[in-house]
PAZAPA-4460 file (N, C-alpha, C; in steps of 0.05 Angstrom, whole numbers, plus 32768, in hexadecimal, padded with zeros to 4 digits):
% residues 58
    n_x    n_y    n_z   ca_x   ca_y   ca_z    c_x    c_y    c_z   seq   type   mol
   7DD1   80C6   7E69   7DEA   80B9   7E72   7DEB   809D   7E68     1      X     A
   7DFD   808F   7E5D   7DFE   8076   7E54   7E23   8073   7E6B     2      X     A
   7E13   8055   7E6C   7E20   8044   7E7D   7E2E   8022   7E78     3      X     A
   7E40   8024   7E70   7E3F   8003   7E63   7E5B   7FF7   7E85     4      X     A
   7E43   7FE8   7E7D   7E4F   7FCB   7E99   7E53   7FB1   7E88     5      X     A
   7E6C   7FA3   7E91   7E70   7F92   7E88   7E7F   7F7D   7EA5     6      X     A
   7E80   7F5E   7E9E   7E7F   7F4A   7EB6   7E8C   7F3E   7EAE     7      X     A
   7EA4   7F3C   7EB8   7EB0   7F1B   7EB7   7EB4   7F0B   7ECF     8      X     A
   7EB8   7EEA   7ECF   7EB4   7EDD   7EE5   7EC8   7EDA   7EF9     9      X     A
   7EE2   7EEB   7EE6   7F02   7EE3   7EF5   7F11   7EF6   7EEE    10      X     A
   7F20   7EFB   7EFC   7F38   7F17   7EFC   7F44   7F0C   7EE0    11      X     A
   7F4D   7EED   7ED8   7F56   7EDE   7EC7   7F51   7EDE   7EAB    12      X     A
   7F32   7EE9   7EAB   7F26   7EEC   7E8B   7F2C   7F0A   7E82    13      X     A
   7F31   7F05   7E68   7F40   7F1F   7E54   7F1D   7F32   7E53    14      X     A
   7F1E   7F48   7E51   7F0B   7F5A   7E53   7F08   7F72   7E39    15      X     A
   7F21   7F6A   7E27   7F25   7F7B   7E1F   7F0F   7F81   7E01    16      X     A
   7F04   7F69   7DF9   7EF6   7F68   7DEA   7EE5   7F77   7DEE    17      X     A
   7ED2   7F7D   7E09   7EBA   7F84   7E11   7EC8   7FA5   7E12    18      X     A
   7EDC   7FB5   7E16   7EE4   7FC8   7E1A   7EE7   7FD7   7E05    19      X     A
   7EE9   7FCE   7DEF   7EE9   7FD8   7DCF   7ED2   7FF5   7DCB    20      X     A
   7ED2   8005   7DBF   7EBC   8018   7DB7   7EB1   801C   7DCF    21      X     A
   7EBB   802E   7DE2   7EB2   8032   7DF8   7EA5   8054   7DFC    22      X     A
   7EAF   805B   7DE2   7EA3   8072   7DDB   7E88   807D   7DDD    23      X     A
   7E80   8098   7DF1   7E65   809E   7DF5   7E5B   809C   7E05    24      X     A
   7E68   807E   7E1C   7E5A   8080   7E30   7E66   808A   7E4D    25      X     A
   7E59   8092   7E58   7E60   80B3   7E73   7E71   809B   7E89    26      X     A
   7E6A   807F   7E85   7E6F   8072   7E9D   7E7B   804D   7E9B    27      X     A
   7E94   8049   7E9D   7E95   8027   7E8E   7E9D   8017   7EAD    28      X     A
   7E8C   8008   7EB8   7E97   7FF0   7ECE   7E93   7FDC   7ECA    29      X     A
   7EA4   7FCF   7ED0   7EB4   7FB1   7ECA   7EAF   7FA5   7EF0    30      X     A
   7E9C   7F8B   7EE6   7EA4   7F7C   7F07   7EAF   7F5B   7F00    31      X     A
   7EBD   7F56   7F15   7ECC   7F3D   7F06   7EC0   7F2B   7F25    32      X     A
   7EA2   7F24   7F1B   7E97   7F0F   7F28   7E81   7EFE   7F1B    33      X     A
   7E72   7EE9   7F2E   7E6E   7ECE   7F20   7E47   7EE1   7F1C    34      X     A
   7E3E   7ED8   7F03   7E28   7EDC   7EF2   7E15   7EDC   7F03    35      X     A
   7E16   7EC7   7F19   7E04   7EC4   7F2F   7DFC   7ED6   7F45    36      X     A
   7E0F   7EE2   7F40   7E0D   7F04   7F55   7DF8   7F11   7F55    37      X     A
   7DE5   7F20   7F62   7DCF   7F34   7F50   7DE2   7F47   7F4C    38      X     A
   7DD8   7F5A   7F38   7DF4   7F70   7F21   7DED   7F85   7F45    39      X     A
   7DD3   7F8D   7F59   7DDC   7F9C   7F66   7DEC   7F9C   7F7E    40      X     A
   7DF4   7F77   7F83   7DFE   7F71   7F96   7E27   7F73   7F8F    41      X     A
   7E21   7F77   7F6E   7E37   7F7D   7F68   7E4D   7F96   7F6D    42      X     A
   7E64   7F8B   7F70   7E79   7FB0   7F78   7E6D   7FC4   7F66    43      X     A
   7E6F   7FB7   7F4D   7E6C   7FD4   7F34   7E4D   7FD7   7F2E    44      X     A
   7E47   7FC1   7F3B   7E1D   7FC3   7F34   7E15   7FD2   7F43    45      X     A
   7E20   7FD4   7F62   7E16   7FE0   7F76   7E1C   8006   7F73    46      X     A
   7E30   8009   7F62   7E38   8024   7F5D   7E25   802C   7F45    47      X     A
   7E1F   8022   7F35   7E11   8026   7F24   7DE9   802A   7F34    48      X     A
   7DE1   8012   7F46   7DCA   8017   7F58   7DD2   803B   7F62    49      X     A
   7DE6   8046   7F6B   7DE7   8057   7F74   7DE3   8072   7F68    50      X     A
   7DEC   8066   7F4D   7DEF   8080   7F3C   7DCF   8083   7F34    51      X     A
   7DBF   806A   7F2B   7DA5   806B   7F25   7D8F   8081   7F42    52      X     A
   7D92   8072   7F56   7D8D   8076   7F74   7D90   809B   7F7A    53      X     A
   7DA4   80A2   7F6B   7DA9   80C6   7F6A   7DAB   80CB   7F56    54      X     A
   7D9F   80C6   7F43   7D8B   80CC   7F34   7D9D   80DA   7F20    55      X     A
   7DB7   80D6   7F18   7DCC   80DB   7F07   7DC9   80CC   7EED    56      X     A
   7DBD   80B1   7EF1   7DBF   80AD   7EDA   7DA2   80AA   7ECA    57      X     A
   7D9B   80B5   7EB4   7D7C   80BC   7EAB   7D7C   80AE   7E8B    58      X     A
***
């Protein structure tokens, strides 16, 4: 399973660059918070902990 996560710091910043060739991978989340976050304390980090956690993603 491939998984691409990508972060921005503000609903405000354009994303779209990072969204390009998104081809291939089973799973794409976007969290729009500050770098300082841990990625599992994150909305889309914490779904991703989950998916690792049940063992979906290998």
């Amino acid at each position: 399973m491939k998984v691409f996560y990508s972060r921005v710091s503000t609903t405000d910043q354009n994303i779209s660059r990072q969204m390009d060739n998104l081809n291939g991978f089973d799973y794409v989340f976007t969290d729009y918070c500050s770098g300082s976050i841990d990625i599992w304390e994150r909305r889309k980090g914490s779904q991703i902990k989950k998916l690792i956690d049940n063992n979906q993603l290998k």
